[in-house]
DSSP file (Angstrom, degrees, kcal/mol; ACC not computed):
  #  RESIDUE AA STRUCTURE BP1 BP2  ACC     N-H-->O    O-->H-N    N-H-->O    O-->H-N    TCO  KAPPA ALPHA  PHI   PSI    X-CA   Y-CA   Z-CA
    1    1 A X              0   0    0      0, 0.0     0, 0.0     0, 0.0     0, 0.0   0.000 360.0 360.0 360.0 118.1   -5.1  -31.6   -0.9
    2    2 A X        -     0   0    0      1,-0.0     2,-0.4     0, 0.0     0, 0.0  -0.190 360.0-124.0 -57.1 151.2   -8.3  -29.6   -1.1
    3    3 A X        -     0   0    0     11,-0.0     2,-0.4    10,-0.0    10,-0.1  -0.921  32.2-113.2 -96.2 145.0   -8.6  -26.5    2.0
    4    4 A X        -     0   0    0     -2,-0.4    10,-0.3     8,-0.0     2,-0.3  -0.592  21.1-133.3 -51.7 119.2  -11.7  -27.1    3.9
    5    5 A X        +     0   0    0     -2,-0.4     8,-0.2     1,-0.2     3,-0.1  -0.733  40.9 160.9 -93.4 141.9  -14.0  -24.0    3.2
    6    6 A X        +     0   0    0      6,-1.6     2,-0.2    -2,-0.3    -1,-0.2   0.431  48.5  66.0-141.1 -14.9  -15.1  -23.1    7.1
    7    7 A X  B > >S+A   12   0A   0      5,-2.4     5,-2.0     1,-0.2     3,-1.8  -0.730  87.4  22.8-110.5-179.1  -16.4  -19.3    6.7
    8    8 A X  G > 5S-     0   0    0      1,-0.3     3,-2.7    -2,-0.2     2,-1.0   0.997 134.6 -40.4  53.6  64.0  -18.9  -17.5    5.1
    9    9 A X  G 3 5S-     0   0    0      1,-0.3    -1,-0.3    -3,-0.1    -2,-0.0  -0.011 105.0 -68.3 101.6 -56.1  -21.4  -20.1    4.6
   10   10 A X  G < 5S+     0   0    0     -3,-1.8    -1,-0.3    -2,-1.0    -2,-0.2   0.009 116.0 111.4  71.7  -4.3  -18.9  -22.7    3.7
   11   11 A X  T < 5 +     0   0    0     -3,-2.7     2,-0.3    -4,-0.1    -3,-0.2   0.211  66.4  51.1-113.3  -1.6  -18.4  -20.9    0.8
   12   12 A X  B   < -A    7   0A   0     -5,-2.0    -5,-2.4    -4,-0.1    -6,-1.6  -0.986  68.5-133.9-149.4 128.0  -14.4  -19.5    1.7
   13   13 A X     >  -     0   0    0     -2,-0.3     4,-0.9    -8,-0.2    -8,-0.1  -0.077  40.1-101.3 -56.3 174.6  -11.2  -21.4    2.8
   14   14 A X  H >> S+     0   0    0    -10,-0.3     3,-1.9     2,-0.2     4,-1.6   0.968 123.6  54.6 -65.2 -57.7   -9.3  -19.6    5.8
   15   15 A X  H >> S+     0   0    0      1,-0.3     4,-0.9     2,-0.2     3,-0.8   0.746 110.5  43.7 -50.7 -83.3   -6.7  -18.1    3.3
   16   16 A X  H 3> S+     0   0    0      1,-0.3     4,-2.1     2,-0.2    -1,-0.3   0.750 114.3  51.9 -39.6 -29.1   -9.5  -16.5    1.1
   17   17 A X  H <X S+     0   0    0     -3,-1.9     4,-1.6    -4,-0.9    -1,-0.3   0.992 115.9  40.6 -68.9 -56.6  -11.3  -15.3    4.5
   18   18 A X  H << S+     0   0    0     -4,-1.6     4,-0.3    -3,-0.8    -2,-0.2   0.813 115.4  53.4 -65.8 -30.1   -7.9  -13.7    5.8
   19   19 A X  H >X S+     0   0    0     -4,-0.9     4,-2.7    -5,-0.4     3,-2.1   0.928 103.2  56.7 -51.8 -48.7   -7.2  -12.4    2.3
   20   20 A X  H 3X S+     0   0    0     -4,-2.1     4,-0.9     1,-0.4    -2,-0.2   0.661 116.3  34.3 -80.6  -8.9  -10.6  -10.7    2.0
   21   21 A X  H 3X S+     0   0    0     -4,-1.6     4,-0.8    -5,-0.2    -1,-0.4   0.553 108.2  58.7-106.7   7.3  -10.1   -8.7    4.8
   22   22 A X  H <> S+     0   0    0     -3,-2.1     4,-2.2    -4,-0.3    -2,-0.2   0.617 116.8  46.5-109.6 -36.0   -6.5   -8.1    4.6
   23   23 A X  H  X S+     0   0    0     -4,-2.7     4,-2.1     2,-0.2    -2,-0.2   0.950 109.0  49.6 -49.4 -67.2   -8.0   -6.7    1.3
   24   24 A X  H  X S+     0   0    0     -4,-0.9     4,-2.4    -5,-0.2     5,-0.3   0.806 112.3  45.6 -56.8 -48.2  -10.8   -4.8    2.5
   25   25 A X  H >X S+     0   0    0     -4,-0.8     4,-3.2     2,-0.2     3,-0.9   0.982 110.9  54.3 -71.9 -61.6   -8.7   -2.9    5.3
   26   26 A X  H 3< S+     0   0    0     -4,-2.2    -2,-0.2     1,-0.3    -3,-0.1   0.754 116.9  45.5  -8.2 -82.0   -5.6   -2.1    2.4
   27   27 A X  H >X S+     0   0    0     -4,-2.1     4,-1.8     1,-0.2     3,-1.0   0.776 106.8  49.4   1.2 -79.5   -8.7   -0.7    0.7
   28   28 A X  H XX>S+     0   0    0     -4,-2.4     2,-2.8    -3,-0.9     4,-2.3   0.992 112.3  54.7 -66.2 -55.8  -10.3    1.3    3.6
   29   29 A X  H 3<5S+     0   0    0     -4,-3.2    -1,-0.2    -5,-0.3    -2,-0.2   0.619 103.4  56.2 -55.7  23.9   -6.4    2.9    4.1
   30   30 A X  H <45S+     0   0    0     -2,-2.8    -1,-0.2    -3,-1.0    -2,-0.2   0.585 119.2  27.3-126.2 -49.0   -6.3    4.1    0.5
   31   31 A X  H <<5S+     0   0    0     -4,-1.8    -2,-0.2    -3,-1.2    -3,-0.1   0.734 132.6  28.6-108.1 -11.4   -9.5    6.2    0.7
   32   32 A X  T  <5S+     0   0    0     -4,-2.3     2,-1.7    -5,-0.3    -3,-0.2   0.823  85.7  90.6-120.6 -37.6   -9.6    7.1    4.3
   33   33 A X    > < -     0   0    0     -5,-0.7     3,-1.9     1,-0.2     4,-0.3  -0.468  54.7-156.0 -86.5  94.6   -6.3    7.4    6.2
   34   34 A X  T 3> S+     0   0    0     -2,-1.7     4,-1.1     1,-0.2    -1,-0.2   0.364  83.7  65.0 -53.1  -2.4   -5.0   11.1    6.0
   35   35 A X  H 3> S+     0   0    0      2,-0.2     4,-2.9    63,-0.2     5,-0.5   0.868  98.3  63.2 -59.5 -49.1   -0.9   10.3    6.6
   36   36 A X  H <> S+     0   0    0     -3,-1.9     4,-2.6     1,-0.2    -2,-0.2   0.948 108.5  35.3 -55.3 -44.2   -1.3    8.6    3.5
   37   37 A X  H  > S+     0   0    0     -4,-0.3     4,-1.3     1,-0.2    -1,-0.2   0.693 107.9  60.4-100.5   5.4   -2.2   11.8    1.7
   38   38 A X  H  X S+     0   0    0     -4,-1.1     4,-2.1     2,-0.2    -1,-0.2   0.971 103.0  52.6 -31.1 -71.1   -0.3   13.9    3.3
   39   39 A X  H  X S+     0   0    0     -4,-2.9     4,-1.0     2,-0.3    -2,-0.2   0.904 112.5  48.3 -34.4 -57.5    2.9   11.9    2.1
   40   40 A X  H >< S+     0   0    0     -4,-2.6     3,-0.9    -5,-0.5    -1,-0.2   0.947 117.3  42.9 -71.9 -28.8    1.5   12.2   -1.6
   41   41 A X  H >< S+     0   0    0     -4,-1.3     3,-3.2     1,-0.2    -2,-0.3   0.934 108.8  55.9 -61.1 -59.4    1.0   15.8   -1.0
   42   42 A X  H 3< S+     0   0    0     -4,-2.1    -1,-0.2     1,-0.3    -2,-0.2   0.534 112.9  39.0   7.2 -47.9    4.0   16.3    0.6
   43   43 A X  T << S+     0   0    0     -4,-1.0    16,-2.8    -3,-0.9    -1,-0.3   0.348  96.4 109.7-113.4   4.1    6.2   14.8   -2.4
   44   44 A X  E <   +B   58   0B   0     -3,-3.2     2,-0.3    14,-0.2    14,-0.2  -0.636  41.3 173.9-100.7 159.0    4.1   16.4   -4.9
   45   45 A X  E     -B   57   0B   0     12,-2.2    12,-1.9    -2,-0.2    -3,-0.0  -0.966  44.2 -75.0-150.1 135.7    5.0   19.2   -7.0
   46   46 A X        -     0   0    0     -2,-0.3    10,-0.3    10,-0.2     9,-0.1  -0.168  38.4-128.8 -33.9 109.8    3.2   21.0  -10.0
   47   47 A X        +     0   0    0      8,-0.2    -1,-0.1     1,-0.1    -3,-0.0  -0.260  40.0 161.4-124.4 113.6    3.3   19.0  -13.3
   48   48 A X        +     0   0    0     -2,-0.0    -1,-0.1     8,-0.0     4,-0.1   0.199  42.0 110.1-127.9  43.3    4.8   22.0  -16.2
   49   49 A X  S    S-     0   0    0      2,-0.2     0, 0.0     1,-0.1     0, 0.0   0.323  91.9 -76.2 -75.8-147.2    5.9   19.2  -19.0
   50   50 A X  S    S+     0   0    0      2,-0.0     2,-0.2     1,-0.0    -1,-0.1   0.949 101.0  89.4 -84.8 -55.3    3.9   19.0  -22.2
   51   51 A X        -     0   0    0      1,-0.2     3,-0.3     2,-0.0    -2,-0.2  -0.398  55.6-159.6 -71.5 132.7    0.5   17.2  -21.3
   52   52 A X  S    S+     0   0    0      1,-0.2    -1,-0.2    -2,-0.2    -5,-0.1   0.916  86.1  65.2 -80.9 -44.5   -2.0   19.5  -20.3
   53   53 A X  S    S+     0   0    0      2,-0.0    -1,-0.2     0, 0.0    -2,-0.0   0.804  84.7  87.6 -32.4 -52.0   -4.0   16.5  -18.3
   54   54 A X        +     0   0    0     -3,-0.3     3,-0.1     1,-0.1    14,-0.0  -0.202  51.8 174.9 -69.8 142.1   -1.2   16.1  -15.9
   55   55 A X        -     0   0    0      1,-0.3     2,-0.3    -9,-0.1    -8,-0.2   0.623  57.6  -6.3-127.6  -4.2   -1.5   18.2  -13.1
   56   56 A X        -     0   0    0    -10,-0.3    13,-0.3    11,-0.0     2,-0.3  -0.996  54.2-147.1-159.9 178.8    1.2   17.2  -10.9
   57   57 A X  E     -B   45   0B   0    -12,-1.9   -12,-2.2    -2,-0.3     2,-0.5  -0.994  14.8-126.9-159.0 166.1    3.9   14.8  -10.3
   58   58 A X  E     -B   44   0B   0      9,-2.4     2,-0.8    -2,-0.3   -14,-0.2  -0.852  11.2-120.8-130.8 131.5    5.6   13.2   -7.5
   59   59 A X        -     0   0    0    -16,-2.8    46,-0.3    -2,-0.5     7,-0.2  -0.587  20.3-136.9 -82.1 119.4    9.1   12.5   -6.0
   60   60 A X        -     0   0    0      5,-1.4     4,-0.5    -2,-0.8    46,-0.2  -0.231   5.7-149.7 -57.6 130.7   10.4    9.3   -5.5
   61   61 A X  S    S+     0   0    0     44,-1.0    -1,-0.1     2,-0.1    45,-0.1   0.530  92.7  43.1 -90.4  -4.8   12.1    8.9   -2.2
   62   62 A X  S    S+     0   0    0     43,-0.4    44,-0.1     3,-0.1    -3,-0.0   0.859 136.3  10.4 -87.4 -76.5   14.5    6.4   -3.3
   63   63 A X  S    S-     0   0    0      2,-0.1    -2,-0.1     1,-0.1     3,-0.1   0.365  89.5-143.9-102.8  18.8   15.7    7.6   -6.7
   64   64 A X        +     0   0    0     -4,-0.5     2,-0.5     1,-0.3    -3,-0.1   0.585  52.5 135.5  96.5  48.8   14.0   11.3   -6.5
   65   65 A X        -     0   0    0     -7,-0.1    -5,-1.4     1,-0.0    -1,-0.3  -0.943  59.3-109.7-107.1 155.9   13.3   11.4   -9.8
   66   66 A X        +     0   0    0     -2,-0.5     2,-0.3    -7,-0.2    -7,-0.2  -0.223  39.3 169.3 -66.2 146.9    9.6   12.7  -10.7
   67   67 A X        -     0   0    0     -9,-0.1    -9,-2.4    -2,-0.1     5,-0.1  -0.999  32.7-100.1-162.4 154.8    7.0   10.5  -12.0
   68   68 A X    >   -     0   0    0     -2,-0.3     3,-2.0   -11,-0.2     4,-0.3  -0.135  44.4 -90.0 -89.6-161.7    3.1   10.9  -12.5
   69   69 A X  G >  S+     0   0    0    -13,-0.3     3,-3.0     1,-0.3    -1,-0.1   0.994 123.7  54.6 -65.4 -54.0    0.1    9.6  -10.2
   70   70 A X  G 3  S+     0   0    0      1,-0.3    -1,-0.3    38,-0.0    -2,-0.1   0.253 104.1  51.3 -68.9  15.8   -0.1    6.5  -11.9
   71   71 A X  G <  S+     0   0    0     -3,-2.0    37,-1.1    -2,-0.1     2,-0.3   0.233  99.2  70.3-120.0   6.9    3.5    5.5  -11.6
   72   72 A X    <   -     0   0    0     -3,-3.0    35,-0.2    -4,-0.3     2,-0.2  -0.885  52.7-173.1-137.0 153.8    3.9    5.9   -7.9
   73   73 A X        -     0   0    0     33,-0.4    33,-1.1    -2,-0.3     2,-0.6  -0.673  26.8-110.9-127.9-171.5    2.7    4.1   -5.0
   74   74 A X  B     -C  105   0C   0     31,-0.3     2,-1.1    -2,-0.2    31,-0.2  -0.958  35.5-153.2-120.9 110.3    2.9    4.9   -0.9
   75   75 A X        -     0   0    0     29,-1.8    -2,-0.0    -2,-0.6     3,-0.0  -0.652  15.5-141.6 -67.4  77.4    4.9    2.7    1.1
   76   76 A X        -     0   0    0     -2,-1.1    27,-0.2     1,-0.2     4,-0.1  -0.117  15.6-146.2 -62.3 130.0    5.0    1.7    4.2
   77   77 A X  S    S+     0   0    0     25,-3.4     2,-0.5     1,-0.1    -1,-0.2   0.692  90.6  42.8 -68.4 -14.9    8.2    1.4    5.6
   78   78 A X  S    S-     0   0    0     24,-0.6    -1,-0.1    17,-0.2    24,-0.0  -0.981 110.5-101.7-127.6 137.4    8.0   -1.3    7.8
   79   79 A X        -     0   0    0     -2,-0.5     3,-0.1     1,-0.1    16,-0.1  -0.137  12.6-130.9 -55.6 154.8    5.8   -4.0    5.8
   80   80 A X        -     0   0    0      1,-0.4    15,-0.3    -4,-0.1    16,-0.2   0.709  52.8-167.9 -92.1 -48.0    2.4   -4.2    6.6
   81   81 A X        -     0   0    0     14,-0.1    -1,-0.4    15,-0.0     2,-0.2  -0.614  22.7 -18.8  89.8-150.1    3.0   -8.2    6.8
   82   82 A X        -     0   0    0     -2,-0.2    10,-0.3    -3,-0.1     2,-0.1  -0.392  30.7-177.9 -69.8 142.1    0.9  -11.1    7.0
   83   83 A X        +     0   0    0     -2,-0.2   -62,-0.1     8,-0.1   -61,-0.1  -0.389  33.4 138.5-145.8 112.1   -2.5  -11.9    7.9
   84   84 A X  S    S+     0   0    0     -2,-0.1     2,-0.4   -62,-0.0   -66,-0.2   0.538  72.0  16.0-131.1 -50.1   -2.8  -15.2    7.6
   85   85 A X  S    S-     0   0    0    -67,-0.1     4,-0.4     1,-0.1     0, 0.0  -0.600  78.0-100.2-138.5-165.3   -5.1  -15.4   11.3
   86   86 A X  S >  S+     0   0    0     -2,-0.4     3,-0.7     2,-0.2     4,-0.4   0.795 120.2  58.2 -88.0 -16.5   -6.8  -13.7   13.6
   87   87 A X  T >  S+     0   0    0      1,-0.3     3,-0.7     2,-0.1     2,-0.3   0.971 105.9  51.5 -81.1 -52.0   -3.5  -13.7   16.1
   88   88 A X  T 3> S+     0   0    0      1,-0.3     4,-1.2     2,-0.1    -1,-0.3   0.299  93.0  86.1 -86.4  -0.5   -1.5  -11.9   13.3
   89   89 A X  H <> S+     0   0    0     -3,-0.7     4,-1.2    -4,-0.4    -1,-0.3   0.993  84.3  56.8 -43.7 -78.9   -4.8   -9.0   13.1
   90   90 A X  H X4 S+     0   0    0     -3,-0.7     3,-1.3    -4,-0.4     4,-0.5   0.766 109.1  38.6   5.4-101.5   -3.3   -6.9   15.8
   91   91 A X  H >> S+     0   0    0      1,-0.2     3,-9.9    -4,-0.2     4,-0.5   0.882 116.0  54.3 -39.8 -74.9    0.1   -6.2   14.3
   92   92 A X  H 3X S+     0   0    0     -4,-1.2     4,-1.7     1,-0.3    -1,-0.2   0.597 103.3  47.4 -48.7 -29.5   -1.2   -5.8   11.1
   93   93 A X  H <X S+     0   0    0     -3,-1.3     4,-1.5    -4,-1.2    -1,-0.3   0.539 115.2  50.4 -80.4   0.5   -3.7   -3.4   11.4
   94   94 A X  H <4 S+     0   0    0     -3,-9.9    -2,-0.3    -4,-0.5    -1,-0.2   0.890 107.8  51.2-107.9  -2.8   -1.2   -1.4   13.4
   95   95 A X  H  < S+     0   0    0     -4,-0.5     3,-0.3   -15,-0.3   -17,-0.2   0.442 114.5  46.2  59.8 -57.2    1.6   -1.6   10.8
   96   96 A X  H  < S+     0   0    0     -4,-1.7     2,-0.5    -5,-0.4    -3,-0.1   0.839 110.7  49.6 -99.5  -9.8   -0.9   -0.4    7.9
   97   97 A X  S  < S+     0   0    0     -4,-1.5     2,-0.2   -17,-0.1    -1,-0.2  -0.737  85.0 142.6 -98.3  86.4   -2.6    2.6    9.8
   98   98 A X        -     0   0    0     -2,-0.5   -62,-0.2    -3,-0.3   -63,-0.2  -0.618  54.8 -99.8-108.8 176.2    0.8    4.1   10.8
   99   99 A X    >   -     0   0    0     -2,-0.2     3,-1.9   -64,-0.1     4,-0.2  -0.378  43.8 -84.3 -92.7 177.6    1.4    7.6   10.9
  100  100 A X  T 3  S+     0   0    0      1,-0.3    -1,-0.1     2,-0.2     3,-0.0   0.370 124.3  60.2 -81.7   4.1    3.3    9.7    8.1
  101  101 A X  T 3  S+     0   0    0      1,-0.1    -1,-0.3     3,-0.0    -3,-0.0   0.617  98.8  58.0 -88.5 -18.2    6.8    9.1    9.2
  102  102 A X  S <  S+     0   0    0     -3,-1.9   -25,-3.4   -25,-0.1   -24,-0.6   0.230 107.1  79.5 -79.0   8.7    6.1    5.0    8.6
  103  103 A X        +     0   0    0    -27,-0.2     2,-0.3    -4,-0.2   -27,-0.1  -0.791  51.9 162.6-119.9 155.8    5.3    6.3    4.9
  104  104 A X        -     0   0    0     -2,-0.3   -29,-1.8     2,-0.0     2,-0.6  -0.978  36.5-107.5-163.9 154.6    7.2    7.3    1.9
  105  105 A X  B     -C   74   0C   0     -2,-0.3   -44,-1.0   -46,-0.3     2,-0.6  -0.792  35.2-167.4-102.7 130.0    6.5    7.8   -1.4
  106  106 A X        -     0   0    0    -33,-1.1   -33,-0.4    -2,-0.6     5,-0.3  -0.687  20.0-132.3-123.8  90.5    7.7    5.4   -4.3
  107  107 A X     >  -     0   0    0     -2,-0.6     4,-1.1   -42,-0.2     5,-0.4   0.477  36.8-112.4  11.1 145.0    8.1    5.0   -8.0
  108  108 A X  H  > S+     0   0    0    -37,-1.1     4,-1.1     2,-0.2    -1,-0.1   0.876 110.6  48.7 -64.9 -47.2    7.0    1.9   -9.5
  109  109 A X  H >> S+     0   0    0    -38,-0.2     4,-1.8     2,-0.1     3,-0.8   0.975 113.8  40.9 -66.8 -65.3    9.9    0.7  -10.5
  110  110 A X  H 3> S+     0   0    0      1,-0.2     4,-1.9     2,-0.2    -2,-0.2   0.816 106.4  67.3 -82.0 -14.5   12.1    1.0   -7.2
  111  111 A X  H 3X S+     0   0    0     -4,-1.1     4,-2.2    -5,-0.3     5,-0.5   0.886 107.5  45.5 -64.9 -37.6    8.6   -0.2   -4.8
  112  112 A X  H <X S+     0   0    0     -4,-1.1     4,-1.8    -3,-0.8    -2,-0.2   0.971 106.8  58.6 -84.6 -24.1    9.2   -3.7   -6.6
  113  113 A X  H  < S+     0   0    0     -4,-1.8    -2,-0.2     1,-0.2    -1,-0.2   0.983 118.2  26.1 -21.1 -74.9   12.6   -3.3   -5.9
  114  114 A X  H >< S+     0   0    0     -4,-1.9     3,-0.7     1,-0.3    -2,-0.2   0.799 121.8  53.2 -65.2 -41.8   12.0   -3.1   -2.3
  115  115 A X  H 3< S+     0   0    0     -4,-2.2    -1,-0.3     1,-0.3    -3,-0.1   0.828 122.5  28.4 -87.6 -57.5    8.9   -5.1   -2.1
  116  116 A X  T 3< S+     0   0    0     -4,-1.8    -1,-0.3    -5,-0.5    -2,-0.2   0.044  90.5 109.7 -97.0  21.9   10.4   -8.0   -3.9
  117  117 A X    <   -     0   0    0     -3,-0.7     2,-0.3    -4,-0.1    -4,-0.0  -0.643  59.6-121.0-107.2 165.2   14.2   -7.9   -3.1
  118  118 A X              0   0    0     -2,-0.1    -1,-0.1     1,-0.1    -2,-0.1  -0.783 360.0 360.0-112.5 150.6   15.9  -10.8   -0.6
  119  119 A X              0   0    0     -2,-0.3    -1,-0.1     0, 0.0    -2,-0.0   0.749 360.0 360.0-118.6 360.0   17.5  -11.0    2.0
């Protein structure tokens, strides 16, 4: 069964509309919301290993081992969730601009842990 495209034009289903903004905000919290770099600041400590490129590196709060920018992500601790509709906006946007105690910073490995794990 085809989805009806009903925004943009016609040109986007509802999931792809609620994706592209669910997208777009992630986005906007990544370059703009300062808890977030706090956290990485926070957890970071001066890089004095071999490669001269690296210039710091960051501790994992789950298994506190050190790791470089490109291995680590920021976490919210209570999931961001869904948004799947316009009721489910609300919550979500207050769930992904939380402040720097809803944040943590995480290794690559142990964020798909969490991310992905059942309950």
């Amino acid at each position: 069964m085809k989805s009806e495209k009903t925004r943009n034009n016609g040109s986007m289903t509802e999931a792809a509309y609620f994706s592209w903004i669910r997208s777009g905000l992630r986005k906007m919290s990544m370059r703009g919301w300062k808890p977030i770099a706090q956290v990485r600041q926070e957890a970071r400590r001066p890089y004095t290993g071999p490669n001269k490129r690296l210039k710091y590196e960051y501790k994992c709060a789950i298994c506190k081992e050190y790791f470089p920018d490109k291995e680590i992500h920021v976490d919210h601790i209570c999931a961001a969730g869904s948004l799947k509709s316009a009721k489910d906006l609300e919550g979500f946007v207050e769930r992904l601009f939380c402040e720097k105690d809803g944040l943590r910073v995480l290794c690559k490995p142990c964020h798909h842990k969490i991310t992905h794990q059942t309950d």
